[in-house]
C-alpha positions as CSV (number, residue, x, y, z in Angstrom):
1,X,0.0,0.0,0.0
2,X,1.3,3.4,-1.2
3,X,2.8,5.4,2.1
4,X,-0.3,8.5,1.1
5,X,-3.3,5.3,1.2
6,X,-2.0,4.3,4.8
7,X,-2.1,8.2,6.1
8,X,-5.5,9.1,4.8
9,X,-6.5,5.1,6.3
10,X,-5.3,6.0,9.3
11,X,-7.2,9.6,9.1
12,X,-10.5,7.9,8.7
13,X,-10.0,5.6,11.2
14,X,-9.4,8.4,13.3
15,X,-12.6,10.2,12.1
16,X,-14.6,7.3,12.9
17,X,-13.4,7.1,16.3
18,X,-13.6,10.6,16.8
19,X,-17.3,9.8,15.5
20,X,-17.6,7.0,17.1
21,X,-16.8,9.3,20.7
22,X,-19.2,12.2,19.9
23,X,-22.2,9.5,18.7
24,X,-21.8,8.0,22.1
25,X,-21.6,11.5,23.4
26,X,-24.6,12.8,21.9
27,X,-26.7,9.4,23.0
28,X,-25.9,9.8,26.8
29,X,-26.4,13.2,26.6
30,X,-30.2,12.0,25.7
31,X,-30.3,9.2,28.1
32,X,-29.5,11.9,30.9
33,X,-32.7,13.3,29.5
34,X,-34.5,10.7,29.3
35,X,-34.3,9.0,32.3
36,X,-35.4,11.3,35.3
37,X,-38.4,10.8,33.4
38,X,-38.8,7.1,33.4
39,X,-36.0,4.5,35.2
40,X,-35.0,7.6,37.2
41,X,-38.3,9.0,38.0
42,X,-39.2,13.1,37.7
43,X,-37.2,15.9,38.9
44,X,-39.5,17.1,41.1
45,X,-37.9,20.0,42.7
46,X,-36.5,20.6,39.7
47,X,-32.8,21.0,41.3
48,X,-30.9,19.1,38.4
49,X,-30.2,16.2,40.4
50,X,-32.3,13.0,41.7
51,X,-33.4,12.8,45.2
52,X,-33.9,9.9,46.9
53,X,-37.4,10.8,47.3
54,X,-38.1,11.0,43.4
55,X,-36.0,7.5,42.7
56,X,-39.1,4.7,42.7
57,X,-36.2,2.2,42.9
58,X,-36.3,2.9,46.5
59,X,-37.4,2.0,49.8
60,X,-41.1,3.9,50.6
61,X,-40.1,4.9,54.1
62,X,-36.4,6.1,52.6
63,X,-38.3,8.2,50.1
64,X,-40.4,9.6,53.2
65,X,-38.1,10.4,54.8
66,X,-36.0,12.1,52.5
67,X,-39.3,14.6,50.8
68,X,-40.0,15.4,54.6
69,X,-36.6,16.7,55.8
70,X,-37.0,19.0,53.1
71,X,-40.7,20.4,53.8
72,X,-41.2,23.5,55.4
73,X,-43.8,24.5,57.6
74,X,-46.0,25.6,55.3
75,X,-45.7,22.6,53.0
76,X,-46.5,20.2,55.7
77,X,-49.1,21.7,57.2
78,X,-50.7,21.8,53.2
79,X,-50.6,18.0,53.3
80,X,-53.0,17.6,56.7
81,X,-56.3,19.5,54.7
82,X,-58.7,18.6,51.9
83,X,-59.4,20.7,49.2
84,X,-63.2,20.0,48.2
85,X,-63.6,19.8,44.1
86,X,-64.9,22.1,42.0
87,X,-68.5,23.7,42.8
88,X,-67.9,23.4,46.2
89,X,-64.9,25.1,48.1
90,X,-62.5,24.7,44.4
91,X,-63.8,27.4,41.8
92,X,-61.8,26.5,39.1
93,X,-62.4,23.2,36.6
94,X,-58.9,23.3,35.8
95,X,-55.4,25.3,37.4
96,X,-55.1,29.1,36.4
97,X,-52.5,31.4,37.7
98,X,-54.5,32.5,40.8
99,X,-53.7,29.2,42.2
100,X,-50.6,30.7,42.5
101,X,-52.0,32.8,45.3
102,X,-54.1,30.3,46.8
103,X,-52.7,28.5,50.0
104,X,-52.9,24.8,48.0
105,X,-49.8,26.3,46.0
106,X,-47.5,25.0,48.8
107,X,-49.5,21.4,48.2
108,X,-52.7,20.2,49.7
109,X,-53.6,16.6,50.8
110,X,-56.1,15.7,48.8
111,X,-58.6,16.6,46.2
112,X,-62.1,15.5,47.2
113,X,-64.8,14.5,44.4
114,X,-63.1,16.7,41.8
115,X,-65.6,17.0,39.0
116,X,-67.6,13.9,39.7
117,X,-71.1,15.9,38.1
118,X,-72.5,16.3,42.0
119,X,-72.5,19.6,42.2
120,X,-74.2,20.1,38.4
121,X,-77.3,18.4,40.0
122,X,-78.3,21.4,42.0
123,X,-79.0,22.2,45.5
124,X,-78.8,19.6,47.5
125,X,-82.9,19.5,48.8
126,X,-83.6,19.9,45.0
127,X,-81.0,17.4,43.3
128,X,-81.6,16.5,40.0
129,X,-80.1,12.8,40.2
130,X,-80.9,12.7,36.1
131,X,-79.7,15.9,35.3
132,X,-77.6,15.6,31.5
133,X,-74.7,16.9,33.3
134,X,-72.3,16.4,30.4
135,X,-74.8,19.4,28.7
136,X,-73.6,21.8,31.9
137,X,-70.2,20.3,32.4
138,X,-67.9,18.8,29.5
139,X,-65.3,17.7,32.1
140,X,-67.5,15.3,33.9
141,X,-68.1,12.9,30.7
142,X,-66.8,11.3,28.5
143,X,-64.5,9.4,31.0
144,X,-61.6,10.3,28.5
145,X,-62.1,14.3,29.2
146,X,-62.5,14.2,33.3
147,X,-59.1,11.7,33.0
148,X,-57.5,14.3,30.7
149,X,-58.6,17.2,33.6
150,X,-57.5,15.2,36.7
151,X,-53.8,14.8,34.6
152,X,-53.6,18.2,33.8
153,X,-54.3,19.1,37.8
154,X,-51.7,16.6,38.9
155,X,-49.3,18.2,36.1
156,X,-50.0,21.7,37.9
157,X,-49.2,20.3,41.6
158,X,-46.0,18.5,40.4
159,X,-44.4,21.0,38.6
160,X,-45.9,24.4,40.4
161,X,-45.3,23.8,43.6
162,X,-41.5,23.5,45.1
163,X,-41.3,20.1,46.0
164,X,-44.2,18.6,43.5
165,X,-45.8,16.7,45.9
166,X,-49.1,14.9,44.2
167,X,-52.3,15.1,45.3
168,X,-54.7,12.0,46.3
169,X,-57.9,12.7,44.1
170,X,-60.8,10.9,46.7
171,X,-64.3,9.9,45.9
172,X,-66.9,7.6,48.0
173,X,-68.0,4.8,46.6
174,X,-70.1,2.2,48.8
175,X,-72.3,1.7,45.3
176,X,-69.8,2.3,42.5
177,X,-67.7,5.3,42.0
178,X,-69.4,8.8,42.9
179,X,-69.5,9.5,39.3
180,X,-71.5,10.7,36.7
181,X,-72.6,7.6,34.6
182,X,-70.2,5.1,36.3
183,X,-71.9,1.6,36.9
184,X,-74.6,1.7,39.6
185,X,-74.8,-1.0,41.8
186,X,-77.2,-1.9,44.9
187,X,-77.0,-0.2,47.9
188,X,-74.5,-1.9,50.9
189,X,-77.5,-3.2,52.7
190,X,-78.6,-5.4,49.7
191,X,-75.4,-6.3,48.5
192,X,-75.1,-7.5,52.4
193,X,-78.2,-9.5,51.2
194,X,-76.1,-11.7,48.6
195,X,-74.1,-13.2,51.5
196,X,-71.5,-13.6,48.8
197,X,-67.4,-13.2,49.0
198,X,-66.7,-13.6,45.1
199,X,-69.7,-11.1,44.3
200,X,-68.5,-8.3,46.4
201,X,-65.1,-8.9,45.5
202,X,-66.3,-8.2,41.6
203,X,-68.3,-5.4,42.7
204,X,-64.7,-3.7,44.0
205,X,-62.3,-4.8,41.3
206,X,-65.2,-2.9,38.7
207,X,-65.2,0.2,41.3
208,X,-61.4,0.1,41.2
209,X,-61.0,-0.4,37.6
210,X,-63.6,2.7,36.7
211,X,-62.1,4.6,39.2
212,X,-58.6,4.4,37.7
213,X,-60.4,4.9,34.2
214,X,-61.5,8.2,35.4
215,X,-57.8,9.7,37.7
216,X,-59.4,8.9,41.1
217,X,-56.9,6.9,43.4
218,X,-58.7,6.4,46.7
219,X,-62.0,5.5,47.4
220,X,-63.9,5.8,50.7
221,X,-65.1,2.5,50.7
222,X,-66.4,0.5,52.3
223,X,-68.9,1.2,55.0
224,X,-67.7,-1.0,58.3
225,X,-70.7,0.0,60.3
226,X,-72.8,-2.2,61.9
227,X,-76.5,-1.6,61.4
228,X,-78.2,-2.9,64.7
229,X,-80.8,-0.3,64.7
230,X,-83.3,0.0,62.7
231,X,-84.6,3.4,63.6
232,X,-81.2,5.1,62.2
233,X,-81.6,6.5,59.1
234,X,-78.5,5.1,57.3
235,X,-78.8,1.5,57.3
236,X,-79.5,1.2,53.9
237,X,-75.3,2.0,53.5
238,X,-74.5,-0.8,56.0
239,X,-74.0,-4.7,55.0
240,X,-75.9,-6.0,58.0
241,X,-76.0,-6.3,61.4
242,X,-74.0,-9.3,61.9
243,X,-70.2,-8.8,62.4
244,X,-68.9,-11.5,60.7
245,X,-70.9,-10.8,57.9
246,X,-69.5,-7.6,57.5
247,X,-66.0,-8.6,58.1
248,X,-66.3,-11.1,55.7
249,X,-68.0,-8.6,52.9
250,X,-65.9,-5.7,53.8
251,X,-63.0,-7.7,53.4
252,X,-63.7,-8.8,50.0
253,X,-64.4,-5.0,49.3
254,X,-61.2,-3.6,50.3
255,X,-59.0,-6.0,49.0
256,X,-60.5,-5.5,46.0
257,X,-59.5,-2.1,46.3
258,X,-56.1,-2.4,47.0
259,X,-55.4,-5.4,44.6
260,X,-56.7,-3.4,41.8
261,X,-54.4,-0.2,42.5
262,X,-56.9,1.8,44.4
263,X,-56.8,2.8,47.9
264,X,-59.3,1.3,50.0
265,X,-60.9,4.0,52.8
266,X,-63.1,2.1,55.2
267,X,-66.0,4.3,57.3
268,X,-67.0,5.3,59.9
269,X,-64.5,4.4,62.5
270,X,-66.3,3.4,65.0
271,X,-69.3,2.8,66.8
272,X,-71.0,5.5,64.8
273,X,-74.2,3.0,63.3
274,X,-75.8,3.4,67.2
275,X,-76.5,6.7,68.1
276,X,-78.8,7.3,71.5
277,X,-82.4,6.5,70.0
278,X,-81.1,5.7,66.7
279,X,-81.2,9.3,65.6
280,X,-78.4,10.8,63.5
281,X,-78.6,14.2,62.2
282,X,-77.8,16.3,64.8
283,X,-77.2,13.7,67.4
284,X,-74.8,11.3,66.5
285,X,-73.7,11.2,70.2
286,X,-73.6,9.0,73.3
287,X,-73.9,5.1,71.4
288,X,-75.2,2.9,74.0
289,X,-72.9,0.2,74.1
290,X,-71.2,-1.7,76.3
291,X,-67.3,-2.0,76.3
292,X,-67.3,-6.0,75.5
293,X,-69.9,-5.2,72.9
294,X,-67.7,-2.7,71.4
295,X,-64.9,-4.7,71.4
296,X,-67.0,-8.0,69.8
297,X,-69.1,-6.5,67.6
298,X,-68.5,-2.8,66.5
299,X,-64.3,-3.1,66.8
300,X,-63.7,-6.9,65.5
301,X,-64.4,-6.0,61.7
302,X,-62.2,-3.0,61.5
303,X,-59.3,-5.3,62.4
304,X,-59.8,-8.1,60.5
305,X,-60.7,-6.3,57.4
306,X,-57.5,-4.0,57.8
307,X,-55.2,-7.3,58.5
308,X,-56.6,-8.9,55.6
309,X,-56.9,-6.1,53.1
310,X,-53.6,-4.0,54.0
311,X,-56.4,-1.0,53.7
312,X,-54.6,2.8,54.0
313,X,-57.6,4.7,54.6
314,X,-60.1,5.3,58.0
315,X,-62.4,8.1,58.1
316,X,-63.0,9.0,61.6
317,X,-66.9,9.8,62.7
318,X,-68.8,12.4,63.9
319,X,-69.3,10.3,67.4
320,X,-68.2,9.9,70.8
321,X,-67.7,7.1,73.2
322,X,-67.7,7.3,76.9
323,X,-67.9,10.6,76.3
324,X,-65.1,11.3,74.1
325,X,-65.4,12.2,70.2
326,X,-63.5,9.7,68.3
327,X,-61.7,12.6,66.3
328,X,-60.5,13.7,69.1
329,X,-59.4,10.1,71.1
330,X,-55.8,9.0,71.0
331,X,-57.1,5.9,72.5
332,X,-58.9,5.2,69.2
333,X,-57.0,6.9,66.6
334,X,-53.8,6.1,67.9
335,X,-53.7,3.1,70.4
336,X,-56.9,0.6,68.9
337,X,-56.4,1.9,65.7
338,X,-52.8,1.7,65.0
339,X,-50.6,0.2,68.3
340,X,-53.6,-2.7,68.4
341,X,-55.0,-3.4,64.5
342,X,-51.8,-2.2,62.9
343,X,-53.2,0.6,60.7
344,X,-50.3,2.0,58.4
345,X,-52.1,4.7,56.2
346,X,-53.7,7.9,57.0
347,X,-57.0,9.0,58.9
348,X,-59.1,11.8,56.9
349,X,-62.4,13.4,59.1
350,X,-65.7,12.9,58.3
351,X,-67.0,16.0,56.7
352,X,-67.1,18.6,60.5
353,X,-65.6,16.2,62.6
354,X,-63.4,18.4,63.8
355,X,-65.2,21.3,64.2
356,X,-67.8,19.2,66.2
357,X,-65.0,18.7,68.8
358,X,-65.8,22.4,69.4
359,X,-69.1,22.8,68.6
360,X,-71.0,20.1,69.5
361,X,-69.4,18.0,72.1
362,X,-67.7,21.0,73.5
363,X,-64.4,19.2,74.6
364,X,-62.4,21.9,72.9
365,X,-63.6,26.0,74.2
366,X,-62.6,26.7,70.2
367,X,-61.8,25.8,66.8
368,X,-57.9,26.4,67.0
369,X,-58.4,23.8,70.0
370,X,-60.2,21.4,68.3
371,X,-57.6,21.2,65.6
372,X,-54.6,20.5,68.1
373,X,-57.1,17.7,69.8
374,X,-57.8,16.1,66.2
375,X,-53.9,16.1,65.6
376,X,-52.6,15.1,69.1
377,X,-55.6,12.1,69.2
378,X,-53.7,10.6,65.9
379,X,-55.6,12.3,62.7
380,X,-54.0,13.3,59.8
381,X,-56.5,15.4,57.3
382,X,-59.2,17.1,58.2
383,X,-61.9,17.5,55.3
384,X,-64.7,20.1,55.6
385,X,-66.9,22.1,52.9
386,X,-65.1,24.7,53.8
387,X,-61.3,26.5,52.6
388,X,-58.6,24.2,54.0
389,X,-57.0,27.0,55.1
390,X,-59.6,27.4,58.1
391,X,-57.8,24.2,59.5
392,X,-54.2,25.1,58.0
393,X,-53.7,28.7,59.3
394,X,-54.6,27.8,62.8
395,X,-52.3,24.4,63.2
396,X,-49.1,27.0,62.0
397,X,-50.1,28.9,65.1
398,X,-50.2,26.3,66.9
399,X,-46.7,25.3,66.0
400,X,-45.4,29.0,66.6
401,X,-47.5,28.7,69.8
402,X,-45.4,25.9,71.5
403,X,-48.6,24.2,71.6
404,X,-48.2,22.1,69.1
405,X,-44.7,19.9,68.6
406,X,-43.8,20.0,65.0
407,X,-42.8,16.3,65.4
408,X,-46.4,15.6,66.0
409,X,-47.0,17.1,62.4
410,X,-44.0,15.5,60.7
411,X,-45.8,12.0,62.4
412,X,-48.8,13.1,60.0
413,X,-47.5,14.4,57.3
414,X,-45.5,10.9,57.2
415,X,-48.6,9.1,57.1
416,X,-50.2,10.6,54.1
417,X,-46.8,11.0,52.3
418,X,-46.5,6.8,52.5
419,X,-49.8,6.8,51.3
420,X,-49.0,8.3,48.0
421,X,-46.0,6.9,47.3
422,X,-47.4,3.2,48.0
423,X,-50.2,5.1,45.5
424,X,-47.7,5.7,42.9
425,X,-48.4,9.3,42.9
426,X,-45.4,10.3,42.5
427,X,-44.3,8.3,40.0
428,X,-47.2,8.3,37.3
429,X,-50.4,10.4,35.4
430,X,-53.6,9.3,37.5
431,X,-55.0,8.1,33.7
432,X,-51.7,7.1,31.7
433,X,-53.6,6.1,28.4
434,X,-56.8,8.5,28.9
435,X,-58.1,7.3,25.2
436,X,-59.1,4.2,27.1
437,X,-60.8,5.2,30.0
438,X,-64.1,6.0,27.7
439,X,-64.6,2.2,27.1
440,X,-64.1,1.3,30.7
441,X,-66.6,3.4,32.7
442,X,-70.1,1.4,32.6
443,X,-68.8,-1.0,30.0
444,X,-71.6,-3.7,29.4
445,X,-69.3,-6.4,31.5
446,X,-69.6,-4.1,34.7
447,X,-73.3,-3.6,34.0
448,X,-73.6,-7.5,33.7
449,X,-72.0,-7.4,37.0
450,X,-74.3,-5.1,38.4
451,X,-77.2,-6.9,37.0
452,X,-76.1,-10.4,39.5
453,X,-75.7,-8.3,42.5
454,X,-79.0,-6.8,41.8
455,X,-80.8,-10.5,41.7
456,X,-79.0,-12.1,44.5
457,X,-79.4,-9.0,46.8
458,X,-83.5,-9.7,46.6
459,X,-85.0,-11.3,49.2
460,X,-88.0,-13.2,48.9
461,X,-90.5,-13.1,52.1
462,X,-93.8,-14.2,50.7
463,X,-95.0,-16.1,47.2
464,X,-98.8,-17.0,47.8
465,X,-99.6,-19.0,45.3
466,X,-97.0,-19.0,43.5
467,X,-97.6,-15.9,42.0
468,X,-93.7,-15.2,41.1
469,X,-92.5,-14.7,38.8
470,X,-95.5,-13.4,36.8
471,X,-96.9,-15.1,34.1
472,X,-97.1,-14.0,30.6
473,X,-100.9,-14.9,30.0
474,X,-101.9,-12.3,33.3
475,X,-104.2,-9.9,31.6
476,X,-104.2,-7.5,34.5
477,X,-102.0,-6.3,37.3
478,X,-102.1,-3.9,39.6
479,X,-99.3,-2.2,40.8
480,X,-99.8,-0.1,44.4
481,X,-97.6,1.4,46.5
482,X,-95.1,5.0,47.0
483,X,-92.0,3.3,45.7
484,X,-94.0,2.4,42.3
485,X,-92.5,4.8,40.6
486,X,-89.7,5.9,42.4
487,X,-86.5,6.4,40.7
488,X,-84.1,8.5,43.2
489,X,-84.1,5.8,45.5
490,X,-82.0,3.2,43.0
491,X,-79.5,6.2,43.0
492,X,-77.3,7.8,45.7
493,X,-75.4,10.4,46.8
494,X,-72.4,7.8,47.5
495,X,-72.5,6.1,44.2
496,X,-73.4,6.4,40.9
497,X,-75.9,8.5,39.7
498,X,-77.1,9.3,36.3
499,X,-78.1,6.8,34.4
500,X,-81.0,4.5,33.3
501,X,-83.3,3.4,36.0
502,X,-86.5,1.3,36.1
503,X,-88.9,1.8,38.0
504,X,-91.4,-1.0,39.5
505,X,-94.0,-0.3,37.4
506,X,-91.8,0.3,34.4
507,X,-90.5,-3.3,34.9
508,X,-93.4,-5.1,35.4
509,X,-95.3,-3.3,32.1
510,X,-91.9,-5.0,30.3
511,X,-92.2,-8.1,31.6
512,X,-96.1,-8.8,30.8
513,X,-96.2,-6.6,27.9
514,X,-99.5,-8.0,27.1
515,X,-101.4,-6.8,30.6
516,X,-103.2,-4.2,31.6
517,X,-101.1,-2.6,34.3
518,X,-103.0,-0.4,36.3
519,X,-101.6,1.7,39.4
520,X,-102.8,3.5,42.5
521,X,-100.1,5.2,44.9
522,X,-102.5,3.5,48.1
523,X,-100.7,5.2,50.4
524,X,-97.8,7.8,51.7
525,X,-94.2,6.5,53.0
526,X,-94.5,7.0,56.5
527,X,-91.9,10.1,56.8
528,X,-93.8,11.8,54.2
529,X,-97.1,11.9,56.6
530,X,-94.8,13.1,59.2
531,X,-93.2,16.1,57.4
532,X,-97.2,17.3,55.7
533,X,-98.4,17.0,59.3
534,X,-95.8,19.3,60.8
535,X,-95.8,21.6,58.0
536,X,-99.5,22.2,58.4
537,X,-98.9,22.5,62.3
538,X,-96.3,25.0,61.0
539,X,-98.8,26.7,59.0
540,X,-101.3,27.1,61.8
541,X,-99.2,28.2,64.4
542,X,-95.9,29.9,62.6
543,X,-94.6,31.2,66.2
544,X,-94.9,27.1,67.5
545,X,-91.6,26.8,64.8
546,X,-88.3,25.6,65.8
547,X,-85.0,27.1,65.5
């Protein structure tokens, strides 16, 4: 080879090395890009380098551990309130730049029932449970467009606020998710009926899997109260009065839940289904039971559905025992709940649970007091229909009181922050593949599933003659009774709402489509009579009236 072949060899040799050098360059320069975003997680504080809190690879508690010695005041005390969804305390469908000025711009625990259609029904003594609220409210439905909405809010807290802490978007769900068109299923009390494990266990993987379709990641569900008195007016939400039963049912529930990716958050801890005379409203004090019967009946579920499930949500109720309000008993919230059944996820308030530490039971003289009691007894977010910074501002002064040990708040905040990083919060999009959510909410599968629990949760009491089922050669029927035509009552404020109902008469005129179907209302329900009466007493003698 001539002497000038081997130099310009040797030149492009060199030029591919050189090439080869700045290719690879080039390439990790992009992986370096790349990867905070997936293997390495998101640069959540934005600081250039990866935290131990934003590395999924790790431990949960390491990752705790590590986002909370970096919190301020401000930030932690953001993580112990809820933030109510839009048309309630949140007046914006999706982030603007006055959330920049609002106190959730340091974080905020959870969102509560963002744009689930409830408030598009109307008042709440005039809801409209068949309301088209996808006309008022394009958000709500499709399933694609509220998944797209809940993103773009996570989105906002992640990379607006300092240390992009997520939120945990919450929704009840005894009956199917709390949303607008989701599938509907029979109320607690008839799905208690079924006395079956497998059925209920369906019922939560199809509340888990809609849920996900639509960005929510924890649902209050299920209901763990024991329903032992008739006269209280919400046993229809309870499975029964029997504790195994409920156990047993509640269990199948929550690790549904939880197997399915969804946080499970059991109500109302405890004894809160027995209420002096069975009255709730404003009652809901004093339950007349006896210690060993609140250890064997009203306490045994709670453990053995939270051993069995790994659930990471309590709500705490409006109740007291013994005299003390549950929100406000470390012997509950702190020794039964978590020393004794080994509860490791976080306890939210029933809506004014706090505030009725003050202003009901009076065992705090204020507000501000009732707020340290919640916090001291072991609770970790209040919710309200109120601002959360009614309960935020006055725990700070707590804090810069001395009356309040910021330990006790980093104890709380460390509760919710395991919550959402066992959640995946931090990690992914509440809908990664929102396209697909639209096929998922009330898909004819999960209808088919409502449609079972709907036959096994009938019970049967009387056939005289065999009447039942109806024959097709009847040429007349008459159907009598209030509930006749009722609708509302297949619907509920805890579950789905929205879509098609049947009434009584509507399914018997399908099923004998060749009978005359006549109908008489026959009588009043019982609570109707009640509320005519005092209105014409009211009527008569206005000054008689009650305040």
């Amino acid at each position: 080879m001539h002497n000038s072949d081997r130099s310009h060899d040797k030149k492009n040799r060199q030029g591919l090395k050189k090439g080869h050098h700045s290719i690879m360059f080039r390439l990790g320069i992009i992986c370096l890009l790349i990867l905070p975003l997936g293997l390495w997680g998101r640069d959540l504080n934005r600081n250039g380098i990866q935290d131990p809190y934003e590395d999924p690879s790790l431990p949960v508690e390491q990752r705790v551990e590590n986002l909370l010695s970096q919190m301020t005041l401000e930030e932690k005390t953001c993580q112990l309130a809820t933030l109510y969804g839009y048309g309630r305390v949140l007046k914006d469908k999706l982030p603007t730049s006055g959330w920049k000025k609002e106190i959730w711009k340091d974080g905020i625990a959870n969102i509560d029932e963002e744009l689930n259609g409830i408030p598009e029904l109307g008042p709440q003594s005039k809801r409209n449970f068949r309301a088209q609220v996808e006309k008022i409210n394009d958000l709500v439905w499709p399933p694609s467009s509220h998944a797209k909405a809940l993103n773009q809010i996570q989105e906002w807290f992640w990379t607006e606020t300092r240390l992009g802490i997520p939120v945990d978007f919450t929704n009840e769900g005894i009956r199917g998710v709390a949303h607008y068109r989701a599938t509907c299923f029979p109320s607690q009390l008839g799905v208690g009926a079924t006395w079956n494990r497998n059925l209920v266990a369906r019922i939560g993987e199809v509340t888990a899997t809609e849920a996900k379709a639509l960005g929510y990641s924890n649902i209050y569900s299920p209901v763990l109260d024991l329903a032992r008195d008739p006269r209280w007016g919400r046993v229809v939400e309870c499975y029964g009065e029997d504790p195994y039963l409920v156990a047993q049912l509640g269990a199948a529930q929550a690790q549904a839940l939880e197997e399915n990716g969804i946080v499970s958050t059991g109500k109302h801890f405890a004894i809160y289904s027995i209420p002096k005379g069975g009255r709730d409203g404003q009652a809901r004090t004093d339950p007349h039971v006896a210690p060993r019967e609140m250890e064997m009946l009203y306490l045994w579920p709670w453990e053995q559905v939270i051993h069995a499930s790994g659930m990471r949500g309590i709500m705490s109720s409006y109740n007291d025992f013994d005299g003390v309000p549950i929100s406000g008993s470390r012997e509950f919230l702190t020794t039964i709940l978590r020393e004794r059944f080994g509860f490791r996820g976080y306890v939210v308030s029933d809506s004014d649970a706090v505030d009725y530490l003050a202003s009901k039971h009076r065992v705090a003289k204020d507000y501000r007091e009732a707020c340290l009691q919640f916090l001291e007894a072991g609770g970790n977010v209040r919710t309200e229909f109120n601002p959360p910074e009614k309960f935020i501002q006055p725990v700070r002064d707590l804090v810069k009181q001395g009356r309040l040990f910021e330990k006790t708040i980093d104890d709380r905040v460390r509760d919710v922050l395991r919550v959402k990083f066992t959640a995946g919060l931090f990690d992914r999009l509440p809908v990664p593949d929102p396209a697909a959510s639209d096929a998922l909410v009330g898909a004819p599968a999960h209808r088919e599933v409502a449609k079972q629990a709907a036959r096994e949760s009938l019970v049967l009491l009387k056939n005289e003659k065999g009447i039942l089922p109806l024959a097709k050669s009847l040429k007349k029927v008459l159907v009598c009774g209030p509930g006749a035509r009722e609708k509302t009552s297949s619907l509920s404020r805890y579950g789905s709402f929205g879509g098609e109902v049947i009434s009584v008469e509507e399914g018997i005129r399908m099923v004998v489509p060749g009978a005359e179907v006549l109908y008489a209302k026959g009588c009043e329900y019982a609570d109707s009579l009640r509320k005519r009466r005092r209105s014409m007493r009211r009527s008569k003698w206005p000054g008689r009236q009650r305040q």
